[in-house]
C-alpha positions in Angstrom: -31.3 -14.6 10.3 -27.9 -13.3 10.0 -25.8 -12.3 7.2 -24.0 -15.9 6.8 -27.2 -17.4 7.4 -28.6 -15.7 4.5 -25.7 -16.4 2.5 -25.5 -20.3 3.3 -29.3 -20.1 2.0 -28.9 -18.0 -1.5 -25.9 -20.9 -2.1 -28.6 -23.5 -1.8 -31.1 -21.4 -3.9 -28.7 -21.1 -6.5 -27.5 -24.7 -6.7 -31.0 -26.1 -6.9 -32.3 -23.1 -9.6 -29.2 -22.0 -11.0 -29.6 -19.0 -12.0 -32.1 -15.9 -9.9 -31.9 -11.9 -9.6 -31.7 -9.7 -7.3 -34.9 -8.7 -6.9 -36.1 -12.5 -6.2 -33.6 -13.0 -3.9 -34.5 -9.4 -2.3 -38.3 -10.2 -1.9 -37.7 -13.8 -0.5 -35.4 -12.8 2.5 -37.0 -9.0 2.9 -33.9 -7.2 3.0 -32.5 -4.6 0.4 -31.4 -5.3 -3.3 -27.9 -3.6 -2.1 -27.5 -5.8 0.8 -28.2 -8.6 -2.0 -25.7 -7.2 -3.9 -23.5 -7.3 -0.7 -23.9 -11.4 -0.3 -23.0 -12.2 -4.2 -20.0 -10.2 -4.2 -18.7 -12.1 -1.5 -20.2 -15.6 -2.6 -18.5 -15.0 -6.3 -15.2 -14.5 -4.3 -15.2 -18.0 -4.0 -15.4 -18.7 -7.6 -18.8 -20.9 -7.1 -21.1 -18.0 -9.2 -20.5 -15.6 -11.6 -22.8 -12.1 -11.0 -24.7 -11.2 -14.3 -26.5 -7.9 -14.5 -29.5 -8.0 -12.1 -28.6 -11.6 -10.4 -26.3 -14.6 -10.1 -26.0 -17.9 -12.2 -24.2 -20.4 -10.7 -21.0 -21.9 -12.1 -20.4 -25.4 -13.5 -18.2 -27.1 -11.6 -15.0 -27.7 -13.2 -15.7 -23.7 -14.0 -15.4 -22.8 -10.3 -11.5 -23.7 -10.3 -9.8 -20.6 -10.6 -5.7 -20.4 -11.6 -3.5 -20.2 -8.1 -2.6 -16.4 -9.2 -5.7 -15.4 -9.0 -6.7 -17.3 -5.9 -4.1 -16.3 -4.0 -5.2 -11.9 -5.2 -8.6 -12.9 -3.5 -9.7 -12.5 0.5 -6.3 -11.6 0.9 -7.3 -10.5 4.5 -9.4 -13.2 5.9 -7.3 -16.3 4.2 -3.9 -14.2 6.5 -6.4 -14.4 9.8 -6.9 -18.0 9.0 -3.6 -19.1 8.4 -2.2 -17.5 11.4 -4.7 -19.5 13.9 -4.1 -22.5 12.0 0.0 -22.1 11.7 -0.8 -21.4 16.2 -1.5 -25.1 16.3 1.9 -26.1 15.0 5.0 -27.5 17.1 8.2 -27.7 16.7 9.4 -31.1 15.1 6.0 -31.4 13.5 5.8 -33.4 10.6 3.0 -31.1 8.1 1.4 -31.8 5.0 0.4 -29.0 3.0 -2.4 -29.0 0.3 -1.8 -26.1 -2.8 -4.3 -24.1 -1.3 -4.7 -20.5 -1.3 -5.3 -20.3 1.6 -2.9 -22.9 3.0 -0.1 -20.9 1.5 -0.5 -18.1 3.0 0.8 -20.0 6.3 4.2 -21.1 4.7 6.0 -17.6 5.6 4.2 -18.2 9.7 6.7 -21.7 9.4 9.8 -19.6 9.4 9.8 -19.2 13.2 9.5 -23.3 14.1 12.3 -25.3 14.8 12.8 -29.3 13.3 9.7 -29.2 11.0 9.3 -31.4 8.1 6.7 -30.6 5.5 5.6 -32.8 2.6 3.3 -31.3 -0.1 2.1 -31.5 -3.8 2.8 -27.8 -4.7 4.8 -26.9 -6.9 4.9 -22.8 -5.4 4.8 -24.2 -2.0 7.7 -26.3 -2.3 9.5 -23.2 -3.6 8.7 -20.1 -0.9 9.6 -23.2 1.9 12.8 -23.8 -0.1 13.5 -20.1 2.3 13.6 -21.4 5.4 16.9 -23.6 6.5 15.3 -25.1 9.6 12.4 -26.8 7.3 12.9 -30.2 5.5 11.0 -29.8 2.7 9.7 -32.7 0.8 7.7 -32.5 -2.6 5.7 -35.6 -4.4 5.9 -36.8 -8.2 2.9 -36.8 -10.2 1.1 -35.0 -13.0 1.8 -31.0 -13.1 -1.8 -29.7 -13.2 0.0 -25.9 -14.4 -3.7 -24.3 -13.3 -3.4 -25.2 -9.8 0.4 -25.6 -9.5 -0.4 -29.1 -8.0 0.9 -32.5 -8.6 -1.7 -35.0 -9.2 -2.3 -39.0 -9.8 -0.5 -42.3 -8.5 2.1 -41.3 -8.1 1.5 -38.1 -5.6 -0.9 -40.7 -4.2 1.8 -43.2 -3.1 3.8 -40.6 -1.6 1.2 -39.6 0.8 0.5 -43.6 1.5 4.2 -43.8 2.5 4.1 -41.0 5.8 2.9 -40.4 8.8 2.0 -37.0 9.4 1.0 -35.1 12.5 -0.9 -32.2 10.8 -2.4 -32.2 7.0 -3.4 -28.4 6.6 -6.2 -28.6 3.7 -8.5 -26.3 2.1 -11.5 -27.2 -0.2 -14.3 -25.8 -2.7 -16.7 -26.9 -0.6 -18.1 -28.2 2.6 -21.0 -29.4 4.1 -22.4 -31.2 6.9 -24.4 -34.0 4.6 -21.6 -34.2 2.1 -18.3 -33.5 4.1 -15.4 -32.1 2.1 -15.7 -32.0 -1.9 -13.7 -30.4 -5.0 -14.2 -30.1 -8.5 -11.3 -31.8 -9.9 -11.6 -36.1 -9.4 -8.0 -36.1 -9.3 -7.6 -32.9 -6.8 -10.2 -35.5 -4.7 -7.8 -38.0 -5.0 -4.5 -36.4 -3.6 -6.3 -34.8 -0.6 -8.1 -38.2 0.4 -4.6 -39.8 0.5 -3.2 -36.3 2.6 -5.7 -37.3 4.6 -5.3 -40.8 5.6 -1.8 -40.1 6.2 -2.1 -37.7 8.5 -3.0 -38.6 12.8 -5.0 -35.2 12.6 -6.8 -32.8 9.7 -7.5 -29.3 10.0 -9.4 -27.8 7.1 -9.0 -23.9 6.3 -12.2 -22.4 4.4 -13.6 -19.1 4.5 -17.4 -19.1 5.2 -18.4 -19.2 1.5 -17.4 -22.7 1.0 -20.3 -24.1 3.1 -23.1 -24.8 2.2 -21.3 -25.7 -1.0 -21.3 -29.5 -2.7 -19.1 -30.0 -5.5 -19.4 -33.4 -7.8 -15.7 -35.2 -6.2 -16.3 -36.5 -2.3 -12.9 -36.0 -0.3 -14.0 -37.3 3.2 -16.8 -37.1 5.6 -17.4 -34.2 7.4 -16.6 -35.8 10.7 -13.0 -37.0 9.9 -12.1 -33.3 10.2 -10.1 -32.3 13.8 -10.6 -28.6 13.5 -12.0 -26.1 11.1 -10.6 -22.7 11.2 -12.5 -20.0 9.1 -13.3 -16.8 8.7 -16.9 -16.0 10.2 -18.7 -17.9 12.7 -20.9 -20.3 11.2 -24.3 -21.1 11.3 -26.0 -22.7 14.2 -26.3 -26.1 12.4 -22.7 -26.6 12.0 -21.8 -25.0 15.3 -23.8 -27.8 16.9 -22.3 -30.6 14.5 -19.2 -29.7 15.3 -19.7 -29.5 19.2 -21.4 -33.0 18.8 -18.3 -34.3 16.7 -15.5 -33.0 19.1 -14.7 -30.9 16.1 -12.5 -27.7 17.3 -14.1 -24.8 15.4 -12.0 -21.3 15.4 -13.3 -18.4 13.8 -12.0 -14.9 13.0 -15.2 -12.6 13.7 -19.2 -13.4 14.7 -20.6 -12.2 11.6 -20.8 -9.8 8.5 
């Protein structure tokens, strides 16, 4: 088993117990209480546990939503290596729409080079850094400021999506899973990235490898309505093999930790 493997597994462990330590966790997969350590420092990056002193608990969901300034301070590295494959798959005169993703962010400065593009997003920040760039129509949708997320939310940011055709929608999630697809924590975050989706001819979704395995309580879409998934380690064999059985593109950044 390797190390994403044996991440993808302590996830599961701690959604259906909720709370283990170290030691458990050491015994079960016979490997070292550091290397332990190792997998729930990366699997709190994503905001889904919170380490306690000896073990993990793991967070409710509308816990696991983190502000966007703090989002944006985590896996600073891997979330730049994913948004410069993803921002590879863009042409010139592509309409884009942008989720308020982290992660999805950090491609807004890789736009500057592209010629004709038209963007339409709900963020409030990415509206603002695209603002830069002269040779970028920028659109951004009504709806509810959620100030947390920097998002716009509800009908209205609903109807704007329903009103486009999009080439590209660029989204991120909180979790992902082969049996569940795409989920979030926030109903109404659910809401805005279903519509992204229908409006767009092709969906790429950009997650690090600590999202799956992950099921939040809000469904966004079935896993096969994705087009590509671009993250940061190579999965595990079981979604490797969905994805090749999907015609899912799948690009990675590195085999394994």
């Amino acid at each position: 088993m390797n190390a994403a493997e044996r991440r993808s597994q302590i996830k599961e462990i701690l959604q259906n117990e909720r709370t283990i330590s170290v030691s458990a966790l050491a015994g079960r997969f016979e490997v070292s209480e550091s290397t332990v350590r190792r997998d729930l420092a990366l699997i709190s990056d994503s905001g889904a546990i919170r380490r306690t002193y000896g073990g993990a608990v793991m967070l409710d969901n509308l816990a696991n939503e983190l502000p966007l300034t703090l989002r944006e301070r985590e896996n600073i590295e891997a979330k730049n290596s994913i948004a410069t494959i993803a921002a590879s798959m863009i042409s010139d005169g592509s309409t884009l729409i942008l989720d308020t993703s982290s992660t999805v962010i950090a491609m807004v400065p890789m736009l500057r080079d592209f010629d004709g593009l038209t963007v339409i997003t709900n963020g409030i920040k990415t509206s603002y850094l695209l603002n830069s760039y002269s040779r970028i129509t920028t659109f951004c949708t009504g709806g509810r400021l959620r100030e947390h997320n920097m998002s716009l939310v509800g009908s209205a940011a609903c109807r704007r999506f329903e009103e486009i055709n999009a080439d590209l929608a660029f989204i991120s999630c909180r979790g992902f899973s082969i049996e569940k697809g795409i989920t979030e924590a926030s109903d109404e975050e659910a809401e805005v990235k279903r519509a992204m989706i229908n409006a767009a001819a092709r969906v790429v979704l950009l997650c690090d490898a600590s999202k799956f395995g992950m099921v939040l309580m809000n469904r966004v879409c079935p896993a096969a309505r994705i087009s590509a998934v671009v993250t940061d380690i190579r999965p595990e064999k079981k979604y490797t093999d969905y994805f090749g059985q999907k015609g899912i593109k799948l690009y990675y950044t590195k085999s394994s930790v």
